[in-house]
N, C-alpha and C positions, 0 to 999 in steps of 0.2 A: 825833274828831268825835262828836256827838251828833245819831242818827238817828230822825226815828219818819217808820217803813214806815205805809205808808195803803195797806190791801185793803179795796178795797171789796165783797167776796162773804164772806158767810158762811164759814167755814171747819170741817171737811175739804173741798175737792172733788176733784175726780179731774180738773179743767181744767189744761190745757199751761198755759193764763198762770200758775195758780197754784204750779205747780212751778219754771216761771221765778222767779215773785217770791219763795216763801221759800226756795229756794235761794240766792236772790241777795243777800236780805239774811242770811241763815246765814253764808253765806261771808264778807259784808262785816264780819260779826260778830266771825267768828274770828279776822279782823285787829285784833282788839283797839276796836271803835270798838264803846261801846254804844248798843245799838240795840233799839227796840220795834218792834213791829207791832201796829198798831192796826185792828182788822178789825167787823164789824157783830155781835153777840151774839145767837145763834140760839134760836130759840123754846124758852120753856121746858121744862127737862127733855131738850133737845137737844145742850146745850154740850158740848163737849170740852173737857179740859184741856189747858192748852199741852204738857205733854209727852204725851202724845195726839195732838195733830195733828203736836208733831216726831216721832214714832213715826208717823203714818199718812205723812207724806214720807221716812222713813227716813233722818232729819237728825240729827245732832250739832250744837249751836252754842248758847254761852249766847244767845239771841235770847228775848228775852222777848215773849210774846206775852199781849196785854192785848182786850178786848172794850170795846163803847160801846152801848146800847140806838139802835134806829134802826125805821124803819115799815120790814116789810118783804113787804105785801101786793104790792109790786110794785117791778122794778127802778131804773125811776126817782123813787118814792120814797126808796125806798133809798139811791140813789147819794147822791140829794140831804142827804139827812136826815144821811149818813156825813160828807160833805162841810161841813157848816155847822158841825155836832157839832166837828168836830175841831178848826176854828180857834179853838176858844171853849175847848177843852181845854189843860189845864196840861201838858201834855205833850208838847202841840205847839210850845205859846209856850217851854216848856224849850229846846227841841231845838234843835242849830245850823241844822239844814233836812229840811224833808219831800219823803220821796224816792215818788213816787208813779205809778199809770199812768192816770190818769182824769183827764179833762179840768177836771170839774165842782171836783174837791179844789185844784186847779192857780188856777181862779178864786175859788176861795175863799181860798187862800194867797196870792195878790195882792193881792186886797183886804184884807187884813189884815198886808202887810206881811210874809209870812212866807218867806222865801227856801223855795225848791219847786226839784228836780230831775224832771225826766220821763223814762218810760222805755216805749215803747212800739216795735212792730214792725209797724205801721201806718202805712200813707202817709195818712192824715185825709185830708190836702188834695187830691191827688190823684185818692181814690177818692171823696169828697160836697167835692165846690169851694167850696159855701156856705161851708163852714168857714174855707177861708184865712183871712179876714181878719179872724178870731176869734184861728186862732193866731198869725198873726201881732204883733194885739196884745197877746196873753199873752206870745211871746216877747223882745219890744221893753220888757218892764216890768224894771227892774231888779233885782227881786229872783228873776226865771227865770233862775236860775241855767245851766241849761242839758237838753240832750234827749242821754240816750242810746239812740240809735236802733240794733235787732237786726241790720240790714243797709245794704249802701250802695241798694238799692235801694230802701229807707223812707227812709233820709238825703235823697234826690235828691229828693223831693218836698217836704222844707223846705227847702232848698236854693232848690227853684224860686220860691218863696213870699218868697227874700231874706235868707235868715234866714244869716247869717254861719258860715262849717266852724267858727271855735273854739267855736262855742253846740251844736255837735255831733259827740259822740262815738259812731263805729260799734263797737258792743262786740258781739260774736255769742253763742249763750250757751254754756251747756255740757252739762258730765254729771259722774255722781260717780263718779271711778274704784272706790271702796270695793263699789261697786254690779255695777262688770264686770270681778272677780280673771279672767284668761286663764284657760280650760278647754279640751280639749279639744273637738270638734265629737263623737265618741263617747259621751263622756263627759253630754255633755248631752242628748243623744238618751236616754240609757239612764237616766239622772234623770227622764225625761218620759216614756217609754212608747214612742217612736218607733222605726221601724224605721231600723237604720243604714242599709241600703243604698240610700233612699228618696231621690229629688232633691228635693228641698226647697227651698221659694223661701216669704220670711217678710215678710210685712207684722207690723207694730205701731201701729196705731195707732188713732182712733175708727174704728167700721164706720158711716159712714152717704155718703150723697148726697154728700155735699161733700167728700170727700177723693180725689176722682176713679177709683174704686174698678170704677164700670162696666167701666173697659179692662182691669182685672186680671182680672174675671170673665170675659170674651173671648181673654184670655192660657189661663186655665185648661180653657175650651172646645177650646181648639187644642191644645191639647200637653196629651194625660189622662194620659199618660207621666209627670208632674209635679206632684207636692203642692203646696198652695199653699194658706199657714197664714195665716191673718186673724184676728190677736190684738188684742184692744180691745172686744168686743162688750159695749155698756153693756143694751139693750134692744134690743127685734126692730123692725125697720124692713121697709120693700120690698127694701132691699137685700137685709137678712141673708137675708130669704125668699126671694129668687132663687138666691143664694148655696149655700143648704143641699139646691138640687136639682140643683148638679154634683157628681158623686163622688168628684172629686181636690181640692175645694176643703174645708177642713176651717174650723170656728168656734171659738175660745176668748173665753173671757168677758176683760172688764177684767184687769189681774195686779199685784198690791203690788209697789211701787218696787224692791221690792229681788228680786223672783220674775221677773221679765222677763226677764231676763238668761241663762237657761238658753234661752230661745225665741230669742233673736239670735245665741246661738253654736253651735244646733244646723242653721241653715240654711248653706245652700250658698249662697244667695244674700240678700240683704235688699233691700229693695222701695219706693219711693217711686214711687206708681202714675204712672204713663209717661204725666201726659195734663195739656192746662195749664189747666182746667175750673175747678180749686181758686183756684190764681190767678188767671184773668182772669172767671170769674166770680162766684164767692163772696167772694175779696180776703181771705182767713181763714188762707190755707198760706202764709207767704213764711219761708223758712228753718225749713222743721218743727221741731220738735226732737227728733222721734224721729232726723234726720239725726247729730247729735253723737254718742249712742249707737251708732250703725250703725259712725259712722268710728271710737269707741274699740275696739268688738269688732274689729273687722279683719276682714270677711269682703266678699266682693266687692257693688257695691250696684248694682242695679242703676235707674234715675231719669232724669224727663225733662229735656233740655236748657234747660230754663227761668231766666229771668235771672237770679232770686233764689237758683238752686244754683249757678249758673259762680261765683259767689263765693268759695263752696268748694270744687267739685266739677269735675275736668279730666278729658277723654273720656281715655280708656287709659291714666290714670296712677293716678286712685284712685277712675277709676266709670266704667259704660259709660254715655252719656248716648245715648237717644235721642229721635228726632223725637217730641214730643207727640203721643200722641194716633193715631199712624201706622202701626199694627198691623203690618203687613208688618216695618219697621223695629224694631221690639219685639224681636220673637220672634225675627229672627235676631240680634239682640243677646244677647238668653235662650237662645238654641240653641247661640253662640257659647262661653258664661260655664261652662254645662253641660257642654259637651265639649273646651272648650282650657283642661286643668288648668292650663298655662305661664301663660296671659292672669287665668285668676282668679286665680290666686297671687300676683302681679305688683300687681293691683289690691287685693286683700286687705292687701297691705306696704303699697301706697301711703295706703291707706287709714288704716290704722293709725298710721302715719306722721304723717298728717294731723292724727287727734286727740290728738297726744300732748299739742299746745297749747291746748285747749279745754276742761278742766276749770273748776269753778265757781267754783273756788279761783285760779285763773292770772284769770279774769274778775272777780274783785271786785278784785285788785289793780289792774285798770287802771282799774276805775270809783272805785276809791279816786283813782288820778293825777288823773283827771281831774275831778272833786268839788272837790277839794285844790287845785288851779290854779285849779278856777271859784273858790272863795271865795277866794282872793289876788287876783285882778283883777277880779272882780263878774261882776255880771249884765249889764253896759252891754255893748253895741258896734255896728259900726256895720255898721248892715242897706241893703241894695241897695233902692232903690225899689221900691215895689209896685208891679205892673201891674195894677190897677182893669181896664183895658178887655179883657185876660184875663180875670179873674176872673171877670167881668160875663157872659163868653161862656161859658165853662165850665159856671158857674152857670146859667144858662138852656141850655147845654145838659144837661145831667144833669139840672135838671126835665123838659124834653120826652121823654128818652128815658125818664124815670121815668114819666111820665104817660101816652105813646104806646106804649111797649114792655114795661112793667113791669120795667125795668132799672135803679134804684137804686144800683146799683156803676159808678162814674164810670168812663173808662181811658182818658186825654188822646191818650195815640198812636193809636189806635183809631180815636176822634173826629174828630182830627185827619185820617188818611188815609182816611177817609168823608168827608170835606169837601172833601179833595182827588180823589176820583174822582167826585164830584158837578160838581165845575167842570169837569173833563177830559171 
């Protein structure tokens, strides 16, 4: 197969989607299918060269990556400009199909007839309603090839919309194992400057508002007995500034792809902050990806019980999950992990265990399968009626709550059981 990748952002960034995407096409790469990446051409004198941004991902893979001039005083300029650009480009019309996560490139490859693959971790529909009946005519065009969606819990929301299982494949992502050879936990302590005998509990990820990051800094208030490393810091926010006035809470800046790796094996414990803030109200966290990483190092995790991680994650087999958001609940779970070597250890295997099958590599084979199947039987098939008088209510609700509450991020069950204790 002949692919050309459509990024629509400038390239280097330091964004999780962007790590997703040229991982994703790297890998698909090195199964032998050539592939470009075609991405927007950053203001003059800013370019990188392709083996420069595979060097700033700490990638291997003939993937060729190519630029296109685009406006980019602003984002939807931009998307847009990327978008038009490409269908008119010989390198699209080359290609067997454009494999992409932007909406805008998706209608432009339809309209043009260009068979389009999507790949997003996003329930669209779900979270702004408006949209359904946009995607669902994108999905119903023959040449949409198909949506591979991050989780089952992005799946279910085209699902709900009618959209047929074989037009979707749940593919989770990964990690590079090159990236996390097994070390000791001493051993990486002593590579970083840390004291061994310290309890250590380690976030990775961005430091700001939306990663629900509040609850950790209340974890860290209660137990000073307890380090607690917040690795990610791009620039200073309110958060980092509250942050940097407890004493057991320590800050580390951003860390190149391949330097991280020393921070996840030297903790006791890893961290996906215990609160479900990120998903229900931001809609930006649904299967972090700092999670694959966690589960290849093998150390206990410890994370809130929220839908998008039971996917992967089971209470006492390879993570303690607890109650969102539940402080009490937390911390004996943190107190627990601390003090019953048997119980971390246990979840540490399991953990590990876990990600033996989550590599980028084990991941492009099956978005190869499933590619490979859509173009042997198309893009056709046959979708469950729309519910119009859904959509109709969803959509008018999420403008009212947008308008009356300033809440823009849709959550149908939510909605739903507000509506039902309004009538009770």
């Amino acid at each position: 197969m002949r692919i050309l990748f459509s990024y629509e952002n400038v390239l280097p960034t330091t964004q999780a989607d962007a790590e997703v995407f040229m991982n994703t096409a790297a890998a698909i790469t090195r199964r032998g299918h050539p592939g470009i990446l075609l991405t927007p051409r950053p203001p003059a004198g800013k370019e990188k060269s392709a083996r420069a941004i595979l060097q700033f991902f700490d990638i291997e893979a003939p993937l060729r990556i190519e630029t296109h001039r685009t406006r980019l005083l602003h984002p939807i300029f931009q998307y847009r400009d990327h978008a038009k650009k490409l269908v008119r480009d010989p390198r699209a019309r080359s290609a067997d199909l454009v494999y992409t996560r932007n909406l805008g490139v998706i209608r432009e490859c339809l309209k043009h007839s260009i068979p389009v693959i999507f790949e997003h971790y996003r329930p669209w529909g779900d979270q702004f309603p408006p949209l359904q009946l946009l995607l669902r005519r994108m999905m119903e065009n023959p040449c949409f090839l198909g949506m591979i969606a991050h989780s089952q819990f992005a799946a279910a929301s085209y699902h709900r919309i009618g959209v047929p299982p074989e037009k979707i494949a749940v593919i989770h992502n990964g990690y590079d194992p090159k990236r996390l050879a097994p070390r000791p936990k001493w051993e990486a302590r002593r590579a970083l400057g840390f004291e061994r005998a310290d309890k250590l509990v380690t976030y990775a990820g961005r430091v700001n508002h939306k990663k629900g990051l509040e609850i950790v800094l209340e974890m860290a208030r209660s137990r000073p007995g307890v380090r607690f490393h917040l690795v990610g810091v791009e620039k200073e926010n309110e958060l980092t500034r509250e942050a940097r006035t407890i004493p057991n809470v320590q800050l580390f800046p951003f860390q190149p792809f391949g330097a991280l790796a020393d921070h996840l094996f030297a903790a006791d414990i890893l961290l996906i902050p215990p609160s479900d803030r990120p998903l229900a109200k931001h809609g930006t966290t649904i299967l972090p990806l700092k999670l694959f990483s966690y589960l290849a190092v093998g150390r206990p995790i410890l994370a809130p019980a929220n839908g998008d991680l039971l996917e992967l994650l089971r209470d006492g087999e390879n993570a303690s999950l607890a109650r969102p958001s539940d402080l009490d609940d937390i911390l004996a779970r943190l107190d627990q992990l601390l003090e019953d070597e048997p119980f971390a250890a246990r979840l540490a295997r399991g953990a590990r265990r876990s990600g033996r099958s989550l590599s980028w590599d084990v991941r492009a084979a099956k978005i190869e399968r499933f590619i490979e199947s859509r173009l042997v039987y198309g893009g056709s098939s046959a979708f469950e009626p729309f519910e119009y008088r859904r959509y109709l209510i969803e959509s008018g609700g999420w403008l009212l709550r947008g308008l009356f509450r300033g809440e823009w991020l849709y959550r149908p069950g939510e909605a739903e059981s507000e509506r039902s204790a309004e009538a009770f």
